[in-house]
NUGU-293452 format. One record per residue: x, y, z of N, C-alpha, C, O, CB in turn; residue in one letter; residue number from 0. Coordinates in nm, 4 decimals, always signed. Glycine has a CB too. Layout:
N
+----------+----------+----------+----------+----------+----------+----------+----------+----------+----------+----------+----------+----------+----------+----------+-----+-----+
:     n_px :     n_py :     n_pz :    ca_px :    ca_py :    ca_pz :     c_px :     c_py :     c_pz :     o_px :     o_py :     o_pz :    cb_px :    cb_py :    cb_pz : res :   n :
+----------+----------+----------+----------+----------+----------+----------+----------+----------+----------+----------+----------+----------+----------+----------+-----+-----+
:        X :        Y :        Z :        X :        Y :        Z :        X :        Y :        Z :        X :        Y :        Z :        X :        Y :        Z :   A : NUM :
...
+----------+----------+----------+----------+----------+----------+----------+----------+----------+----------+----------+----------+----------+----------+----------+-----+-----+
# end
This chain:
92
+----------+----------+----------+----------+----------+----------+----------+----------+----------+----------+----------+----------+----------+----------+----------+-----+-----+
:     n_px :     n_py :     n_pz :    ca_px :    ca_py :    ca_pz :     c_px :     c_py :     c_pz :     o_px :     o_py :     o_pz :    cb_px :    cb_py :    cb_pz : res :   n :
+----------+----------+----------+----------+----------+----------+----------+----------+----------+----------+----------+----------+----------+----------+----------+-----+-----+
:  +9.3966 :  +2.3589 : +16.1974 :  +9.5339 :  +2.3155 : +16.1872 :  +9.5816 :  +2.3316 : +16.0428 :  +9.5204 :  +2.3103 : +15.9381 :  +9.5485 :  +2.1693 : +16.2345 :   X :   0 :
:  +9.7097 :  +2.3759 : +16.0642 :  +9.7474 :  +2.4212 : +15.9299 :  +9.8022 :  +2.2498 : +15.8379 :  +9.8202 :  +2.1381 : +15.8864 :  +9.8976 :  +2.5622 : +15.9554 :   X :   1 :
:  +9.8144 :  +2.3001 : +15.6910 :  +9.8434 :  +2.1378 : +15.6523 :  +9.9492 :  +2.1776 : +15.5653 :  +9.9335 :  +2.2399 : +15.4603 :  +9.7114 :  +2.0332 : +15.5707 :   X :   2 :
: +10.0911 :  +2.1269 : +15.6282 : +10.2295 :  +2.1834 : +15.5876 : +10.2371 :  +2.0607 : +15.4548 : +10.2350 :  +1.9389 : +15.4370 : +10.3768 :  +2.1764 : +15.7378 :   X :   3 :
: +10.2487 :  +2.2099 : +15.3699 : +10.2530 :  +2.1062 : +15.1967 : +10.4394 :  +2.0430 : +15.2098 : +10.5272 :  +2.0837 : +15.2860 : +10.2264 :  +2.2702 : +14.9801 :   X :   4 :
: +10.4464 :  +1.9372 : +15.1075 : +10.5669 :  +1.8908 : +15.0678 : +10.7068 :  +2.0265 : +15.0447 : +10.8267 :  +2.0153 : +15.0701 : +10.5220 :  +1.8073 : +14.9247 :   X :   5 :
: +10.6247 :  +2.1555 : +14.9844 : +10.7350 :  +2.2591 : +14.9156 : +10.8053 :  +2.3168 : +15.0622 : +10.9198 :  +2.3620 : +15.0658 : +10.6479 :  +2.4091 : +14.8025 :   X :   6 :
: +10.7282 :  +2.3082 : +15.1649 : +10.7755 :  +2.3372 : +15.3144 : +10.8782 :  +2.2466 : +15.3275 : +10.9983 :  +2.2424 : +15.3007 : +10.6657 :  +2.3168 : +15.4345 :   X :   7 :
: +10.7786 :  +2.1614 : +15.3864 : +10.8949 :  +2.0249 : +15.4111 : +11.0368 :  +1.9966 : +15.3769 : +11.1311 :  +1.9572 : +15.4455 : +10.8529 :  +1.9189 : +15.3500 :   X :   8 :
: +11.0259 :  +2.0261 : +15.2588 : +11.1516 :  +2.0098 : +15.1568 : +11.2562 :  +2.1504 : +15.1917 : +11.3784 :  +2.1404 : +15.2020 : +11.0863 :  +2.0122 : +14.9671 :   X :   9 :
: +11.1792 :  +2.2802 : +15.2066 : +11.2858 :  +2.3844 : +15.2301 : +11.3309 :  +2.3811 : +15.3838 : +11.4385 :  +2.4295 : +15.4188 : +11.2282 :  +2.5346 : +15.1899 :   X :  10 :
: +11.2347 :  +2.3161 : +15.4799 : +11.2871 :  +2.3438 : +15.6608 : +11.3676 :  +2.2207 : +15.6253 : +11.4130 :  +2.1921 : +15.7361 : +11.1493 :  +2.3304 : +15.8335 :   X :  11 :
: +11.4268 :  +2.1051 : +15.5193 : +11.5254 :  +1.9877 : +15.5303 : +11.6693 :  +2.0897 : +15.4621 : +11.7834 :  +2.0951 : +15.5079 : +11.4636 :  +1.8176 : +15.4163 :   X :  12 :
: +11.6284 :  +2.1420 : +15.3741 : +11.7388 :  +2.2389 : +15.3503 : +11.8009 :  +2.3243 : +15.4522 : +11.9219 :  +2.3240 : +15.4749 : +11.6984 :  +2.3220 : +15.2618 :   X :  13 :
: +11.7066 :  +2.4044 : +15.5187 : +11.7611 :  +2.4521 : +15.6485 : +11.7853 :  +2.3858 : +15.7998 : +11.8054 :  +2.4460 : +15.9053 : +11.6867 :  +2.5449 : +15.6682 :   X :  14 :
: +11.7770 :  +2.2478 : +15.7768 : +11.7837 :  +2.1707 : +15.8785 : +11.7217 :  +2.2036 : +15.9895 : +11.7873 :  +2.1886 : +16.0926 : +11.8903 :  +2.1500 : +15.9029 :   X :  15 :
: +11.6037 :  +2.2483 : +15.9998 : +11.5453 :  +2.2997 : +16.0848 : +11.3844 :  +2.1695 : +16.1116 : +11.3469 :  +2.1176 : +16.0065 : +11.5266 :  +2.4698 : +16.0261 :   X :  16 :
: +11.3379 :  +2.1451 : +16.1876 : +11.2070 :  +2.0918 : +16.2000 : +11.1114 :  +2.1888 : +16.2257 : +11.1223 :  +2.3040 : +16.2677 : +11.1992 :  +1.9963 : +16.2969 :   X :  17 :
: +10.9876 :  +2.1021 : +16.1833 : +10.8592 :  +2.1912 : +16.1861 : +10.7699 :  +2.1542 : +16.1886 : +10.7378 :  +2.0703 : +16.1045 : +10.8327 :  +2.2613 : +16.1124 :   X :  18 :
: +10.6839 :  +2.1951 : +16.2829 : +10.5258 :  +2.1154 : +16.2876 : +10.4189 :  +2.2430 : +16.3022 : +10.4512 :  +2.3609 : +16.3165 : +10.5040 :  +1.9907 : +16.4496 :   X :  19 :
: +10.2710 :  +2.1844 : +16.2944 : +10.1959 :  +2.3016 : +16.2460 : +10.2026 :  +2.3414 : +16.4121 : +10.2415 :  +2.2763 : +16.5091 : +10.0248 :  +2.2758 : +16.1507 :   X :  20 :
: +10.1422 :  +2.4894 : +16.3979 : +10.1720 :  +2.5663 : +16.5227 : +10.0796 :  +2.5410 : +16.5984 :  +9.9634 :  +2.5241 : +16.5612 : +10.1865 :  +2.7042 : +16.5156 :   X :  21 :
: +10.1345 :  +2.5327 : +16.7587 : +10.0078 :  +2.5458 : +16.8595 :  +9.9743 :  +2.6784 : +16.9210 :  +9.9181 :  +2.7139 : +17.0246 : +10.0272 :  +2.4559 : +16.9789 :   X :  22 :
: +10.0297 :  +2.7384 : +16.8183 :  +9.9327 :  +2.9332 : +16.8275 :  +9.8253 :  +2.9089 : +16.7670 :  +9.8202 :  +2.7987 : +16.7124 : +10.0031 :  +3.0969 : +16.7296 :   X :  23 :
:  +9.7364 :  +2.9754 : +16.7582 :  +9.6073 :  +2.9556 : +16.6682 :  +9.5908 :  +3.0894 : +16.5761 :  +9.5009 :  +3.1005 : +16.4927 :  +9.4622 :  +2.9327 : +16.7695 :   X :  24 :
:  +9.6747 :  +3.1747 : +16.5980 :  +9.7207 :  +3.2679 : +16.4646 :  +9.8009 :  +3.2504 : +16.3834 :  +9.8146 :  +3.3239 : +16.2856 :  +9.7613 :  +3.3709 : +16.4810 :   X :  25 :
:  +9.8772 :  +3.1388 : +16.4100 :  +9.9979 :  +3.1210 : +16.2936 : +10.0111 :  +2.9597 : +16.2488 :  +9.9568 :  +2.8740 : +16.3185 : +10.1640 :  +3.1756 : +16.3638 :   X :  26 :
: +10.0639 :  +2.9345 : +16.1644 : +10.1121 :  +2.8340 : +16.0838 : +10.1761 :  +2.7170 : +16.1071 : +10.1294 :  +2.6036 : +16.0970 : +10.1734 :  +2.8768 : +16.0208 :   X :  27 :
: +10.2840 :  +2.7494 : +16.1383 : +10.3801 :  +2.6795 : +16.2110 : +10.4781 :  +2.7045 : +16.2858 : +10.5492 :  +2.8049 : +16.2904 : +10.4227 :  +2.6265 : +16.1580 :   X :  28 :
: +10.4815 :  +2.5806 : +16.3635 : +10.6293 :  +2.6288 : +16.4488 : +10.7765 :  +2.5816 : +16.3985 : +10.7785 :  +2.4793 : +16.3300 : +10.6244 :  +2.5652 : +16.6065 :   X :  29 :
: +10.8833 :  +2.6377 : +16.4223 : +10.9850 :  +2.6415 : +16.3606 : +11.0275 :  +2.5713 : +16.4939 : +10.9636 :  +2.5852 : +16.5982 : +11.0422 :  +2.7759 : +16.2960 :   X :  30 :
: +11.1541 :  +2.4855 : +16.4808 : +11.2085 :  +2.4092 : +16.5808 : +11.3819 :  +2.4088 : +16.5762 : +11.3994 :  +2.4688 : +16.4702 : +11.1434 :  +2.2635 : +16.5632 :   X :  31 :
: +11.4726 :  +2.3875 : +16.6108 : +11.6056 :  +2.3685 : +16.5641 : +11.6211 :  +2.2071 : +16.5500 : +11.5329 :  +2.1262 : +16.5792 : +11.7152 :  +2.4384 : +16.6686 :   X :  32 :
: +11.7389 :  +2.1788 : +16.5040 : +11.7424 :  +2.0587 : +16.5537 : +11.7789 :  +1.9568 : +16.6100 : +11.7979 :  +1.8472 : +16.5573 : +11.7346 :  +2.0361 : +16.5280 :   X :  33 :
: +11.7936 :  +1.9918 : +16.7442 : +11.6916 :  +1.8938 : +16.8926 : +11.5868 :  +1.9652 : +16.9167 : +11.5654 :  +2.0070 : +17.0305 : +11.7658 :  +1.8757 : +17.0663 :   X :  34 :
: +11.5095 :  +1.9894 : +16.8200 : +11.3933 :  +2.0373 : +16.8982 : +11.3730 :  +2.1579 : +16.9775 : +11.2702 :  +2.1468 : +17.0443 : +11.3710 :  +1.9547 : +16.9758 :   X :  35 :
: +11.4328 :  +2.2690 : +16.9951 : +11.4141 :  +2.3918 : +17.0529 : +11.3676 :  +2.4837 : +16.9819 : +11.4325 :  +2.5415 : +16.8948 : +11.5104 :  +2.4353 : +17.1008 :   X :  36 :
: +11.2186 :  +2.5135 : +17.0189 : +11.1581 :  +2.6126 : +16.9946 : +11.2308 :  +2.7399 : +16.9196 : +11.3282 :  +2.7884 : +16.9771 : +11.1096 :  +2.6370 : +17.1082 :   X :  37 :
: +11.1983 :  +2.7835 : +16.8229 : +11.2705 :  +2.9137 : +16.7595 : +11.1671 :  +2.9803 : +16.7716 : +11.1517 :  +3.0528 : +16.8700 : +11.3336 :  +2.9184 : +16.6104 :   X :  38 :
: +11.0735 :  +2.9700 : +16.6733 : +10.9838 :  +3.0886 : +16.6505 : +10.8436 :  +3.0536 : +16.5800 : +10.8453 :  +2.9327 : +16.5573 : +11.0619 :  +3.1931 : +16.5603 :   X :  39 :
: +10.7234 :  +3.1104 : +16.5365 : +10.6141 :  +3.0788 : +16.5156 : +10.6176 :  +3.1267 : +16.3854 : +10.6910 :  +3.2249 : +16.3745 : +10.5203 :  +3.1183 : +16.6041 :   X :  40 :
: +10.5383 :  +3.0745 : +16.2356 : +10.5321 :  +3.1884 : +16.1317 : +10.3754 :  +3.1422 : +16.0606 : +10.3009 :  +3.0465 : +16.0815 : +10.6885 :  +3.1858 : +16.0054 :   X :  41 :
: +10.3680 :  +3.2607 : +15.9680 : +10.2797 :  +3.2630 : +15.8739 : +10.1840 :  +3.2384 : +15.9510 : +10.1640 :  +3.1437 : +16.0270 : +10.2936 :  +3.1855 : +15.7649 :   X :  42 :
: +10.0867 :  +3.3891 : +15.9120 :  +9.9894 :  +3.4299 : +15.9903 :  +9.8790 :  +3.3384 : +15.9296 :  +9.9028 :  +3.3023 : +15.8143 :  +9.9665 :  +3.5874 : +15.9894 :   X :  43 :
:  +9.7661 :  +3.2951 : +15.9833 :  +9.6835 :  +3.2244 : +15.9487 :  +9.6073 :  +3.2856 : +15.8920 :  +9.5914 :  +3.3952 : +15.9458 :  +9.6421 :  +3.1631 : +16.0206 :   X :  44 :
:  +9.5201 :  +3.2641 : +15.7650 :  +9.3874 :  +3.3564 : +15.7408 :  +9.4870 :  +3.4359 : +15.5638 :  +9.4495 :  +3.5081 : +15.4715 :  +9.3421 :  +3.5168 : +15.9379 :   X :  45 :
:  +9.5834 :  +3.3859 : +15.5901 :  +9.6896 :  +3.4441 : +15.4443 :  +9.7342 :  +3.3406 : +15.4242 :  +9.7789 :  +3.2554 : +15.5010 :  +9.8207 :  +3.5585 : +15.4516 :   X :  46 :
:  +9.7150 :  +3.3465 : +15.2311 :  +9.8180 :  +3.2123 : +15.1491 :  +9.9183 :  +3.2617 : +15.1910 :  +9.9551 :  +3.3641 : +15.2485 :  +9.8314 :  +3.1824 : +14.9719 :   X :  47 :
:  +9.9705 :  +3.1401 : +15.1390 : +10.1718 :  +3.1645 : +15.1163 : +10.1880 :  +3.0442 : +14.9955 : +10.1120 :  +2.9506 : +14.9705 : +10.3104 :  +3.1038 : +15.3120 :   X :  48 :
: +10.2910 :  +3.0757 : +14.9435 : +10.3382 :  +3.0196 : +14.8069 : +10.2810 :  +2.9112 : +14.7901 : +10.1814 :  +2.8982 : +14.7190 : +10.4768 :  +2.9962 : +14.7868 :   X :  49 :
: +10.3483 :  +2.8003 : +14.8666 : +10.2841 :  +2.6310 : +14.8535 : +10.1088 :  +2.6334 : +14.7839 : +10.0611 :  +2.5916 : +14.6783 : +10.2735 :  +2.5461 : +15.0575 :   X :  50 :
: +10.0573 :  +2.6964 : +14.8908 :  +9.9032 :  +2.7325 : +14.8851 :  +9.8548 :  +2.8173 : +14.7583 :  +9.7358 :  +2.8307 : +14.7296 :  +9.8657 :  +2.8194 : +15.0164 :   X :  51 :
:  +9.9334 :  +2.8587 : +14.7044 :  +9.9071 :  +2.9377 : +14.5799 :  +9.9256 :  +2.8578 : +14.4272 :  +9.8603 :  +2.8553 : +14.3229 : +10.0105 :  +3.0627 : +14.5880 :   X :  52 :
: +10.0557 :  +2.7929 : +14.4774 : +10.0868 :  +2.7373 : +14.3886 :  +9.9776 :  +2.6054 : +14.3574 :  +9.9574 :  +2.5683 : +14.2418 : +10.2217 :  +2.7148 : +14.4143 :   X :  53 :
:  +9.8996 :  +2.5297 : +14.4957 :  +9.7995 :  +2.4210 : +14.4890 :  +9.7073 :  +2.4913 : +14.4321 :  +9.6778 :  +2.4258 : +14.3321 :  +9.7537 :  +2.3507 : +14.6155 :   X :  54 :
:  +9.6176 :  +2.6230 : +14.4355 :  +9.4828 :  +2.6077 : +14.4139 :  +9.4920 :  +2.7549 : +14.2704 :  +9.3811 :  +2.7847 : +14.2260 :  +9.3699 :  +2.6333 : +14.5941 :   X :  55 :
:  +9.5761 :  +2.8094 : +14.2283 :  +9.5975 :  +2.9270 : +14.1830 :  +9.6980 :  +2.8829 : +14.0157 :  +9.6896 :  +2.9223 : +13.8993 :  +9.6818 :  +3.0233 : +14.3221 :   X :  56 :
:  +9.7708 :  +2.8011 : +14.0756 :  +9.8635 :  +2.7405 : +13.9355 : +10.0159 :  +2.8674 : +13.9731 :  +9.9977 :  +2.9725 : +14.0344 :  +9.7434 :  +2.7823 : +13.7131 :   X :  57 :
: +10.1447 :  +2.8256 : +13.9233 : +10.2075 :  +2.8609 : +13.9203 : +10.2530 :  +3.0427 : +13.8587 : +10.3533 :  +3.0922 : +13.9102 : +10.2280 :  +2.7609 : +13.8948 :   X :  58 :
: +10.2078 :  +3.0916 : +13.7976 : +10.1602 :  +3.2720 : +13.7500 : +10.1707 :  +3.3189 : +13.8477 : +10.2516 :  +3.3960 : +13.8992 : +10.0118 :  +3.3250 : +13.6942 :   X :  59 :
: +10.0237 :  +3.2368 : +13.8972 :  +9.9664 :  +3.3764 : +14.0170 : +10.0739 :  +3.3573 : +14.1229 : +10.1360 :  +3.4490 : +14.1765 :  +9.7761 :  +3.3557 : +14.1088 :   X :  60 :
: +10.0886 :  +3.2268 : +14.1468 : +10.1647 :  +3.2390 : +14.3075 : +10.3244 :  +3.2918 : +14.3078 : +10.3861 :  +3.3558 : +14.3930 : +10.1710 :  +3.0678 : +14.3865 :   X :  61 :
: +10.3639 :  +3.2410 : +14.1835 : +10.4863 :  +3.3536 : +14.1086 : +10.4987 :  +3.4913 : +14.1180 : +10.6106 :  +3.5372 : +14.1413 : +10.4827 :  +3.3554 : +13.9708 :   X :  62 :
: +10.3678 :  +3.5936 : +14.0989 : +10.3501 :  +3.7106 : +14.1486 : +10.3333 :  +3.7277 : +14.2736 : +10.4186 :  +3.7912 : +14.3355 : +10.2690 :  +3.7598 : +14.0994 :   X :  63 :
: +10.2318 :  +3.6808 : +14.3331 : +10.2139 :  +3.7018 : +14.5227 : +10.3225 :  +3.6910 : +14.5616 : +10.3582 :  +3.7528 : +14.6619 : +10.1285 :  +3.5955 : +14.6215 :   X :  64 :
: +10.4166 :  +3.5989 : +14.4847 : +10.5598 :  +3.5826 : +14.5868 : +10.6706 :  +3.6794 : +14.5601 : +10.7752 :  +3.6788 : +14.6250 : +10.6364 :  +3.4329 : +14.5679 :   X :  65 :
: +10.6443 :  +3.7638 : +14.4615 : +10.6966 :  +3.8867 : +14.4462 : +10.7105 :  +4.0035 : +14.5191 : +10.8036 :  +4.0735 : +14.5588 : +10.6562 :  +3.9168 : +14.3724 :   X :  66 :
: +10.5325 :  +4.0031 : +14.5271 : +10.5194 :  +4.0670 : +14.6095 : +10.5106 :  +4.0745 : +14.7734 : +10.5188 :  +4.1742 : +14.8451 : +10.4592 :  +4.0909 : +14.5651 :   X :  67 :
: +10.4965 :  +3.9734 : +14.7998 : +10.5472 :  +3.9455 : +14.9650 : +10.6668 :  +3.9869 : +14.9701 : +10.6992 :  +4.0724 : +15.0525 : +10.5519 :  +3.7937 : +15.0243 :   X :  68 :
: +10.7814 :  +3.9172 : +14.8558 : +10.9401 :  +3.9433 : +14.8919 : +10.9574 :  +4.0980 : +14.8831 : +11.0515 :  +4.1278 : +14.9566 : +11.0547 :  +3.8628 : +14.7768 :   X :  69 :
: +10.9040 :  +4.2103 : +14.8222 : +10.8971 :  +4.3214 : +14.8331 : +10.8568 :  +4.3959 : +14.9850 : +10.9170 :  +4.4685 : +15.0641 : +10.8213 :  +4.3408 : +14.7339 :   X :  70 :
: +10.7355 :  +4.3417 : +14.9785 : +10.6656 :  +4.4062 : +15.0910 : +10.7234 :  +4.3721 : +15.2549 : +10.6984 :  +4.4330 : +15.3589 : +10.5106 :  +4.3567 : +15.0741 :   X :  71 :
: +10.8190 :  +4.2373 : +15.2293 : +10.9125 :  +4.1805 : +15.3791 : +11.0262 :  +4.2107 : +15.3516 : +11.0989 :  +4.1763 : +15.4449 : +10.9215 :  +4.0176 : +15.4250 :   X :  72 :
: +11.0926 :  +4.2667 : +15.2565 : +11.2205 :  +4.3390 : +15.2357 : +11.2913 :  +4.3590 : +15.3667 : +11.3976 :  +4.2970 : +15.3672 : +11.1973 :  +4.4754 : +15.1679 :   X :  73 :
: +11.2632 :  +4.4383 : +15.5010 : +11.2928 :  +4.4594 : +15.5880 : +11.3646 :  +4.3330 : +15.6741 : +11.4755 :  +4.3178 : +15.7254 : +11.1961 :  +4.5183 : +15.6214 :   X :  74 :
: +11.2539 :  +4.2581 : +15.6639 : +11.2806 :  +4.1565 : +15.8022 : +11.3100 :  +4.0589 : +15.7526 : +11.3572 :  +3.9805 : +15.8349 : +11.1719 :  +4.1201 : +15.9054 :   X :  75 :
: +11.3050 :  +4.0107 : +15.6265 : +11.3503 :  +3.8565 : +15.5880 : +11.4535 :  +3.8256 : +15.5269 : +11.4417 :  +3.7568 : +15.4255 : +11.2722 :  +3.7926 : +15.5146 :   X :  76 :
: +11.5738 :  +3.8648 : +15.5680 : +11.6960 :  +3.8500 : +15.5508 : +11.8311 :  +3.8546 : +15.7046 : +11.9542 :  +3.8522 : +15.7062 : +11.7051 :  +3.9621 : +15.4431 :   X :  77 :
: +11.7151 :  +3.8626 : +15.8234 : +11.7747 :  +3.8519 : +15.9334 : +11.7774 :  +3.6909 : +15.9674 : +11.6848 :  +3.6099 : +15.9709 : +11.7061 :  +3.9431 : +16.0332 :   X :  78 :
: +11.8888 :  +3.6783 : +15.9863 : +11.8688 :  +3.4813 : +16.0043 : +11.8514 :  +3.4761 : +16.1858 : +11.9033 :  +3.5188 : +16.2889 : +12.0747 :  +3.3528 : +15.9357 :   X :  79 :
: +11.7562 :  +3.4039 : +16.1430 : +11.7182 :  +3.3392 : +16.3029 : +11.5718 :  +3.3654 : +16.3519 : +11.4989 :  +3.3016 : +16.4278 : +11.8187 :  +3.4141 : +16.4283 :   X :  80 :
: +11.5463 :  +3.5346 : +16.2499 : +11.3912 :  +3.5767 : +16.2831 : +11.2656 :  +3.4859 : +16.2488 : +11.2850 :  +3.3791 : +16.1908 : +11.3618 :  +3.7050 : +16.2076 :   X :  81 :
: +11.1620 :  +3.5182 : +16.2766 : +11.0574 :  +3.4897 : +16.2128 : +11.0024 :  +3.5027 : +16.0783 : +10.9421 :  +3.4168 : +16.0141 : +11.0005 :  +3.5281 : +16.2662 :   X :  82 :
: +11.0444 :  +3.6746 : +16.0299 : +11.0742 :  +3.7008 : +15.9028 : +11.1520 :  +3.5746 : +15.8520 : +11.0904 :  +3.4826 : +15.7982 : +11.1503 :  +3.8329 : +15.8918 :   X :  83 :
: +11.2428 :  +3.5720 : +15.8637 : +11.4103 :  +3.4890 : +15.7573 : +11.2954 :  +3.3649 : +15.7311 : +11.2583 :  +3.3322 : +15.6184 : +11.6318 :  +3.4120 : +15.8876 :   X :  84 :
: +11.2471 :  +3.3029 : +15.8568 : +11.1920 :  +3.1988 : +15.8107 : +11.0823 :  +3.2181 : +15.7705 : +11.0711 :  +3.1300 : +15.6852 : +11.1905 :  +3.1126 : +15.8789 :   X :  85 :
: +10.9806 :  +3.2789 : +15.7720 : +10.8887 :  +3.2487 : +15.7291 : +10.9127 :  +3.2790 : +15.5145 : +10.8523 :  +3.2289 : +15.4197 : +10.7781 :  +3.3359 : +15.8328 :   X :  86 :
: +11.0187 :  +3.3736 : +15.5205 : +11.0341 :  +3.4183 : +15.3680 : +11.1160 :  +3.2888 : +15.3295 : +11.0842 :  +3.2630 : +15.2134 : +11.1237 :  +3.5831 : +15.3352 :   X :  87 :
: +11.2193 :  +3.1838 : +15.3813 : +11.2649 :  +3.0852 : +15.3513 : +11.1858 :  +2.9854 : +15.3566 : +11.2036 :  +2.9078 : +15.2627 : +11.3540 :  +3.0708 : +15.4032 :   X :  88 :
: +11.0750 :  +2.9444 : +15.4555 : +10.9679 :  +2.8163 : +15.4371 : +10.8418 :  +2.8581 : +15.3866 : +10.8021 :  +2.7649 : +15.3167 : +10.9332 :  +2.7388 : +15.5742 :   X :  89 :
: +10.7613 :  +2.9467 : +15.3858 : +10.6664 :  +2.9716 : +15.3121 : +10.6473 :  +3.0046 : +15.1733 : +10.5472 :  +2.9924 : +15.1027 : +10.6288 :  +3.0365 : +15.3606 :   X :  90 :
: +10.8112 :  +3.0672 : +15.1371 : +10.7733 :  +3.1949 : +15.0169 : +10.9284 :  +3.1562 : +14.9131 : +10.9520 :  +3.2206 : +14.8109 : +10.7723 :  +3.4199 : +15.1117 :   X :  91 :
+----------+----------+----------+----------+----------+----------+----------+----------+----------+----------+----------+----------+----------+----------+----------+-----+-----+
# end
């Protein structure tokens, strides 16, 4: 089970969205609206994401990884509603 840090928390209250860890067992969490309707699943398990970088790595490194994720998801994380949008808005 994934363990959704505070830096999550704080960005799915910005997007008014809820979130609990996922009951996929490849991914992270689930994204919810809010009453509760299922949106979408993110962040593949088995990969940091920012929060997680920033706990065990210090702020540098996870400053770069998050560079480079935002490069490398260029495509998909600027569609609102996807899995991309969110996972580059709550993870990264």
């Amino acid at each position: 089970m994934y363990n959704i840090l505070p830096y999550t928390k704080k960005r799915a209250k910005i997007l008014n969205v809820n979130i609990l860890s996922s009951k996929n067992k490849n991914k992270k969490i689930d994204v919810y609206d809010k009453n509760w309707n299922f949106i979408t699943s993110i962040g593949a398990r088995g990969y940091l994401d920012y929060p997680t970088y920033l706990k065990y790595y210090g702020k540098k490194i996870a400053d770069q990884r998050k560079k480079l994720y935002k490069m490398r998801h260029n495509k998909d994380r600027f569609k609102s509603g996807t899995a991309g949008y969110y996972a580059d808005k709550l993870l990264w």
